[in-house]
C-alpha positions in Angstrom: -13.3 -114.2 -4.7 -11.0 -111.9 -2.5 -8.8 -111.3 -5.6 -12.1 -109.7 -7.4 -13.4 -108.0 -4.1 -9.9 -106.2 -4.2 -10.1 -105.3 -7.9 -13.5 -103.9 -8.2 -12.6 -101.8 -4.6 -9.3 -100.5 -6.4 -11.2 -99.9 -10.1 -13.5 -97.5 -7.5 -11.2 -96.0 -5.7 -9.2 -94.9 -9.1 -12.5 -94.0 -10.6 -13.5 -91.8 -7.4 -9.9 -90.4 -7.5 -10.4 -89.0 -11.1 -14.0 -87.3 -10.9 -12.3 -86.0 -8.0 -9.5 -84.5 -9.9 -11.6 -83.7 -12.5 -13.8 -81.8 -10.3 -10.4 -80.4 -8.6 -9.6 -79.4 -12.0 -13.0 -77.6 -12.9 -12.9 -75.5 -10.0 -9.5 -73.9 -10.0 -10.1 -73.3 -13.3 -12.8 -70.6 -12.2 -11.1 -69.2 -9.1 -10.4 -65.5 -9.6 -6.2 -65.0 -10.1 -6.7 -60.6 -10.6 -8.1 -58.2 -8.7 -9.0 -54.7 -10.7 -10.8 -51.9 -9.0 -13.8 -50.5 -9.8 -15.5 -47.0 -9.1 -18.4 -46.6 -6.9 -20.5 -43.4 -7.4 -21.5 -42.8 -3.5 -23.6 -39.4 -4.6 -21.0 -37.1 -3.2 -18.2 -39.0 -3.8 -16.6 -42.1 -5.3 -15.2 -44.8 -4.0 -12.8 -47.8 -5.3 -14.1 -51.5 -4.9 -11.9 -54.0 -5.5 -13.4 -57.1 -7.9 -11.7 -60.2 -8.6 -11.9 -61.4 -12.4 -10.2 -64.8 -13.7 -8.1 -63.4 -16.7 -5.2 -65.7 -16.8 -2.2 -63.6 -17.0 1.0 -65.5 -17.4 3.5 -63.5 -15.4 3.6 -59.7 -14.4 3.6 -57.7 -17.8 1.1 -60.0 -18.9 -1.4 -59.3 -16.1 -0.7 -55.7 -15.8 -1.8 -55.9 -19.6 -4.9 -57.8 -19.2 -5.9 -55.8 -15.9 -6.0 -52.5 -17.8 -8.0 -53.8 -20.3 -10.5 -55.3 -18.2 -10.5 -51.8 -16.8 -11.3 -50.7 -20.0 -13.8 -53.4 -21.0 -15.7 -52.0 -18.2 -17.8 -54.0 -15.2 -19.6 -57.1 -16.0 -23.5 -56.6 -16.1 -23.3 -58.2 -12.5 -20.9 -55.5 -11.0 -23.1 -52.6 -13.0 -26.3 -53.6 -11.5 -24.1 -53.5 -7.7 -23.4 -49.7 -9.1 -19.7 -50.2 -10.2 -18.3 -48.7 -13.2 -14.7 -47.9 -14.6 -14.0 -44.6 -15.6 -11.2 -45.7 -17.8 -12.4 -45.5 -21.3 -13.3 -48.3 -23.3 -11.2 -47.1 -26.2 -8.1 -47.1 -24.4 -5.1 -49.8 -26.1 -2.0 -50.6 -24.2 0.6 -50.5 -26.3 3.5 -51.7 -24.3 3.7 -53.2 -20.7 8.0 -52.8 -19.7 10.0 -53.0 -16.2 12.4 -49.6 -16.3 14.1 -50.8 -12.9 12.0 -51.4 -10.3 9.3 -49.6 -11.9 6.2 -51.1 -13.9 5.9 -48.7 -16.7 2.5 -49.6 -18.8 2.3 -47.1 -21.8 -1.2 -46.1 -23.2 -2.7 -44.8 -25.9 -4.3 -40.9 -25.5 -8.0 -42.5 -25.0 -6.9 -43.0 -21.3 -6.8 -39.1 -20.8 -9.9 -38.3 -23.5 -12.8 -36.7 -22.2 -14.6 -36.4 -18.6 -13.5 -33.7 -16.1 -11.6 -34.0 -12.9 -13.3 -36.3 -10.8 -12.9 -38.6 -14.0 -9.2 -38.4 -14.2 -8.7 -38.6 -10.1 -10.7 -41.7 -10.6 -8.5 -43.3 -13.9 -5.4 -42.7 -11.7 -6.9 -44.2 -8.9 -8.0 -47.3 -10.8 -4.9 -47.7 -12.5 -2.8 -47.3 -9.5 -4.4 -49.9 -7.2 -5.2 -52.1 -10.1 -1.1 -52.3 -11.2 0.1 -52.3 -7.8 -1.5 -55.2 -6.4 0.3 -57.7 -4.3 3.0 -59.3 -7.2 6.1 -57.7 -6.4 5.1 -54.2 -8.5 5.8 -51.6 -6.1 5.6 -48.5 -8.5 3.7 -48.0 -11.4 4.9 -45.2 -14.3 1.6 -44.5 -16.6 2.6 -43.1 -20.0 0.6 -41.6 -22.6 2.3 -42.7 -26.1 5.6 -43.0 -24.8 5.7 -39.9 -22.6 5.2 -39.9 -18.8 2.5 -36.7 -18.4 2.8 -33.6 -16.0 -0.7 -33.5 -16.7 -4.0 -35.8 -17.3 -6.5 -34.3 -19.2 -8.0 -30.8 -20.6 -8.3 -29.4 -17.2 -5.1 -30.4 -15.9 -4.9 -32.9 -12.8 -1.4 -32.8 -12.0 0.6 -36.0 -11.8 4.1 -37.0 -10.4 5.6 -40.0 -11.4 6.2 -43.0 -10.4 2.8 -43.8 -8.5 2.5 -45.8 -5.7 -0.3 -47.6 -3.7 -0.7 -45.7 -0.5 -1.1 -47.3 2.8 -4.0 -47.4 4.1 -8.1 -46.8 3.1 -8.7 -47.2 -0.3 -9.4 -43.4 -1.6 -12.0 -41.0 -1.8 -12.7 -38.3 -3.8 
């Protein structure tokens, strides 16, 4: 009788230990792993607001590929109704994600510097900036436009110096 007791204990034990698992399992499964930042239009200015998505990048090209086109995929219908958008268009490809040294260049296609005005461009920098510099070892970031690193974003001109780097500090304003 013992013998049975011990069986049927162990049976449970092992069946407990797998819907645990599988639970385990379920749930990591849906933990964010990327952050991407968002803009926030405060009225008179715009803020960043950093938002982490489950994307499932497998190393760092990968996920500095998949993080710009969740940028241009735009917020969930959750994040627009908090007031985020992206002000990276939803047009805009990335055609090749490469390390040049220590630098994380991520080339685009000319969508990413197509249309809006200043506040638009200072706000696609800003975005792309935080969003490939996030804690994985990427320390600068080199955006180019079809293969060439621009002086210059957009028609009227926002001047650019390569490579970019996160700042320390608040995230920015503008």
């Amino acid at each position: 009788m013992r013998t049975v007791v011990l069986r049927v204990a162990a049976l449970a034990l092992l069946l407990l230990l797998a819907v645990f698992g599988a639970l385990a399992l379920r749930t990591m499964q849906r933990l964010p792993d990327t952050v991407v930042y968002l803009v926030r239009d405060e009225g008179g200015a715009f803020t960043l607001e950093a938002v982490a998505r489950r994307l499932r990048p497998e190393g760092a090209l990968e996920a500095a590929r998949v993080a710009v086109e969740a940028l241009a995929a735009g917020p969930t219908a959750a994040e627009a109704a908090r007031g985020l958008a992206s002000e990276v268009p939803s047009g805009t490809d990335v055609r090749s994600v490469t390390w040049v040294g220590d630098v994380l260049v991520v080339d685009l296609d000319e969508a990413v510097v197509a249309g809006g005005g200043t506040a638009s461009m200072i706000g696609r920098i800003a975005q792309l900036t935080y969003t490939l510099t996030q804690p994985r070892g990427v320390e600068a970031v080199e955006v180019r436009v079809d293969g060439r690193a621009l002086e210059a974003w957009g028609g009227e001109g926002v001047m650019v110096a390569w490579p970019w780097r996160r700042p320390d500090g608040a995230l920015p304003r503008w």
